[in-house]
Backbone as a ProteinNet text record, in pm:
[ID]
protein_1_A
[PRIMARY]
XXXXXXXXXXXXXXXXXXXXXXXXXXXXXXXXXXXXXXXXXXXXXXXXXXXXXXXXXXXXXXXXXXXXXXXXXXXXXXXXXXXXX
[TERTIARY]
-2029.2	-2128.4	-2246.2	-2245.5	-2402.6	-2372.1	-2235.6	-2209	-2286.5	-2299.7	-2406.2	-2512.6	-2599	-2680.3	-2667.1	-2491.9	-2467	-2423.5	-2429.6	-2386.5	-2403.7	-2587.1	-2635.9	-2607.8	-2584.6	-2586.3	-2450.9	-2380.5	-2264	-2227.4	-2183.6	-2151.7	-2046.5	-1934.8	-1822.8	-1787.6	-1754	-1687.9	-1514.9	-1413.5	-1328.7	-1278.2	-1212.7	-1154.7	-1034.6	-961.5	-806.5	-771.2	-661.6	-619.7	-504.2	-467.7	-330.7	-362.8	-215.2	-215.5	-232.6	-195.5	-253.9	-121.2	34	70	176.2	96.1	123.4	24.7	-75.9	-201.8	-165.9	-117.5	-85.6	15.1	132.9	262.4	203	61.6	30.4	-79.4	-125.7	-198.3	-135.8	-29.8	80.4	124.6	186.6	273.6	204.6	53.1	-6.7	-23.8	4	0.6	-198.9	-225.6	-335.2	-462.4	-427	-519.5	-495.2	-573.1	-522.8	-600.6	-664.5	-762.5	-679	-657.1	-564.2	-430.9	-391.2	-311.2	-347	-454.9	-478.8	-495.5	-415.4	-403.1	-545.8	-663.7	-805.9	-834.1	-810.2	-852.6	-809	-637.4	-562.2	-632.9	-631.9	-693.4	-845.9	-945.2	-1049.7	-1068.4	-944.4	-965.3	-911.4	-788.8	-745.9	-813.8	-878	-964.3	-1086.4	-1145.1	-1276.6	-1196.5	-1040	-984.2	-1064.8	-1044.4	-1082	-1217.6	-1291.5	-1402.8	-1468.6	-1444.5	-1457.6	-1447.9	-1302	-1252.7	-1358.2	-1401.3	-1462.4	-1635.2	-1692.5	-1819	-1784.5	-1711.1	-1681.8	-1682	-1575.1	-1518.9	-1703.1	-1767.6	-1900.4	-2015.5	-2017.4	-2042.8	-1993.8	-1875.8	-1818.3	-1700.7	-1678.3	-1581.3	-1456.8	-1378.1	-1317	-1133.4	-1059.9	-995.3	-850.1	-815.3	-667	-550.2	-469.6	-354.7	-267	-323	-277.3	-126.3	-44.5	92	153.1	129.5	176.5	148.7	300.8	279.1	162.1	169.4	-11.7	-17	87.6	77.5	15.1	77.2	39.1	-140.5	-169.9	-292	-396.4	-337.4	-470.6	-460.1	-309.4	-392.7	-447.3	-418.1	-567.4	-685	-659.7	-846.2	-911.1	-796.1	-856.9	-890.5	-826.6	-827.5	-962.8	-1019.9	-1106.8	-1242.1	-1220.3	-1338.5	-1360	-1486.1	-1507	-1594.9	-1546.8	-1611.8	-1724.5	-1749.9	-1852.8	-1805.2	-1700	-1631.6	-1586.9
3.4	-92.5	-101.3	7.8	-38.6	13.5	-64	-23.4	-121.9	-236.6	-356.8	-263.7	-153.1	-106.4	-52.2	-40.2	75.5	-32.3	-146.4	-228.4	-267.2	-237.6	-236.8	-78.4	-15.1	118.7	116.3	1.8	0.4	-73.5	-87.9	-149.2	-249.1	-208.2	-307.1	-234.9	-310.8	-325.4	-311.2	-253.7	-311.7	-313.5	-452.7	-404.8	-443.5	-311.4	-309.2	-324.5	-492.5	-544.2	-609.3	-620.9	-680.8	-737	-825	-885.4	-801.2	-852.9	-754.6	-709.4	-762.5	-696.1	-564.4	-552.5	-417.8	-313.7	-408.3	-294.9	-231.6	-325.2	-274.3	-160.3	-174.5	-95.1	40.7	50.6	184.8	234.2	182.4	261.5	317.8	221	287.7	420.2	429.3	500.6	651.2	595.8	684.6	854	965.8	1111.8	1119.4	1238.4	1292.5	1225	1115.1	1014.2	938.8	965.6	852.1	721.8	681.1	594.6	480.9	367.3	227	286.8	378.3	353.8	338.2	364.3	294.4	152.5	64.9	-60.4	-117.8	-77.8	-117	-131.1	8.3	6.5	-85.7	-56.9	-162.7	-296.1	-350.3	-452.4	-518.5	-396.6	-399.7	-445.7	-370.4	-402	-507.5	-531.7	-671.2	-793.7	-732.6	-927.8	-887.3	-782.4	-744.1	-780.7	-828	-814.8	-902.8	-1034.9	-1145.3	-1130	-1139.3	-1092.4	-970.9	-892.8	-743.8	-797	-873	-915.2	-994.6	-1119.5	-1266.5	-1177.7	-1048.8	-995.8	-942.9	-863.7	-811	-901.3	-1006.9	-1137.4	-1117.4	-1233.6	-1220.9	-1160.8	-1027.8	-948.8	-911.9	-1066.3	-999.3	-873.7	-852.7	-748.6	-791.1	-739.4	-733.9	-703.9	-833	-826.5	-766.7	-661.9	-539.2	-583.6	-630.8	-635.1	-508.9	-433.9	-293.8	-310.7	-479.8	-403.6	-372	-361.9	-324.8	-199.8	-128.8	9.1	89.3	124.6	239.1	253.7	254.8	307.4	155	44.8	-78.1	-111.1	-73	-109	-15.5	130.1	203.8	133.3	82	6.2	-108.1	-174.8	-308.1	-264.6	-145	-68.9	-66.1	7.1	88.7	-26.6	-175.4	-253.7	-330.7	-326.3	-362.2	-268.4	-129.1	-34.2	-58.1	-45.5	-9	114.7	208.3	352	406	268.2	281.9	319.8	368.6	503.9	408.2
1798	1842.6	1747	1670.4	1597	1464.4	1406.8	1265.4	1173.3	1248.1	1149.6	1093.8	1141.1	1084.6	951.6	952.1	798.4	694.3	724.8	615.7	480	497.8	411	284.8	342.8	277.9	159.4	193.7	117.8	34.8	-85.7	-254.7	-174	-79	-29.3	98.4	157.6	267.5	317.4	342	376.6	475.1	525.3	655.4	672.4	723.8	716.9	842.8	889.7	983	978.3	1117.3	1119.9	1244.6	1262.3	1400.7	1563.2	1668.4	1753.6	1814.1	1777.1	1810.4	1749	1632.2	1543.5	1598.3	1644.7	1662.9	1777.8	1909.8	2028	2013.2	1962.3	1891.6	1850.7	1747.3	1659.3	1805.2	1891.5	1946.5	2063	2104	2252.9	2178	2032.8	1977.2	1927.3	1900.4	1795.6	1905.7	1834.8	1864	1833.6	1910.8	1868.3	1911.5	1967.1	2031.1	2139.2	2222	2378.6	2403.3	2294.4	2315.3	2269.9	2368.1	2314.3	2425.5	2477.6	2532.9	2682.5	2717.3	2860.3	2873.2	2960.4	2971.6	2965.9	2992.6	2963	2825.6	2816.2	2656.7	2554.5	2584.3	2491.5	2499.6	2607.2	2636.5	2564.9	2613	2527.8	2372.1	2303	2176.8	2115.5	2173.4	2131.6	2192	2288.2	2325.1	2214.9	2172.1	2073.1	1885.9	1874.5	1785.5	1675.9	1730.2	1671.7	1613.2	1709.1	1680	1593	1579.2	1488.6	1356	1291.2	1223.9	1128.7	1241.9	1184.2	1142	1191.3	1205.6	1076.9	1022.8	910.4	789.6	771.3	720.6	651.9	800	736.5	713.2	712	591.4	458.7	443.3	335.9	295.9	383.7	404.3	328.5	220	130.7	260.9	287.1	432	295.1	355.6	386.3	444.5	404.3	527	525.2	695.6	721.2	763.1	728.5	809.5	673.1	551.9	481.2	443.6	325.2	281	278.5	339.6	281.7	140.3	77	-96.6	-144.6	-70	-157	-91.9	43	90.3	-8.8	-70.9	-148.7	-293.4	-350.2	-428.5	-425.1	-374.7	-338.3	-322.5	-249	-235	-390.5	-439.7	-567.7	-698.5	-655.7	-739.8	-703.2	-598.2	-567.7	-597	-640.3	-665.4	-812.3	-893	-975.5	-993.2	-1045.4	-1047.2	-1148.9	-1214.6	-1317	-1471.8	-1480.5	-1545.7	-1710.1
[MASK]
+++++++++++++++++++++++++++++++++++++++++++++++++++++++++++++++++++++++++++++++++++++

């Protein structure tokens, strides 16, 4: 709820998303966490989906597509960093 405050603190942004019903799928499925599998919750976040998304978008948020490989989502990250170097 009050990540707008840290926005400023940061060179980029990214935000890694997918549709909602991959999201529904990783949070029924996901170990180690129960948050998304109560029918509220789930609920909660996919009606907050859209929205989260379009708040990020405009801040600029550099948009991830998480249904792909993790190996291919870190390099888009990394193609998107410059490390000064």
């Amino acid at each position: 709820a009050n990540q707008s405050k840290f926005y400023p603190i940061f060179d980029k942004i990214f935000l890694l998303t997918t549709n909602d019903d991959l999201i529904s799928h990783r949070l029924k499925n996901r170990r180690g966490n129960d948050f998304g599998k109560h029918p509220l919750d789930l609920k909660r976040v996919i009606t907050r989906h859209a929205a989260f998304d379009e708040e990020l978008i405009d801040q600029g948020a550099i948009v991830i597509d998480a249904s792909r490989p993790i190996e291919q989502m870190v390099d888009e990250i990394l193609s998107h960093i410059d490390d000064g170097r």
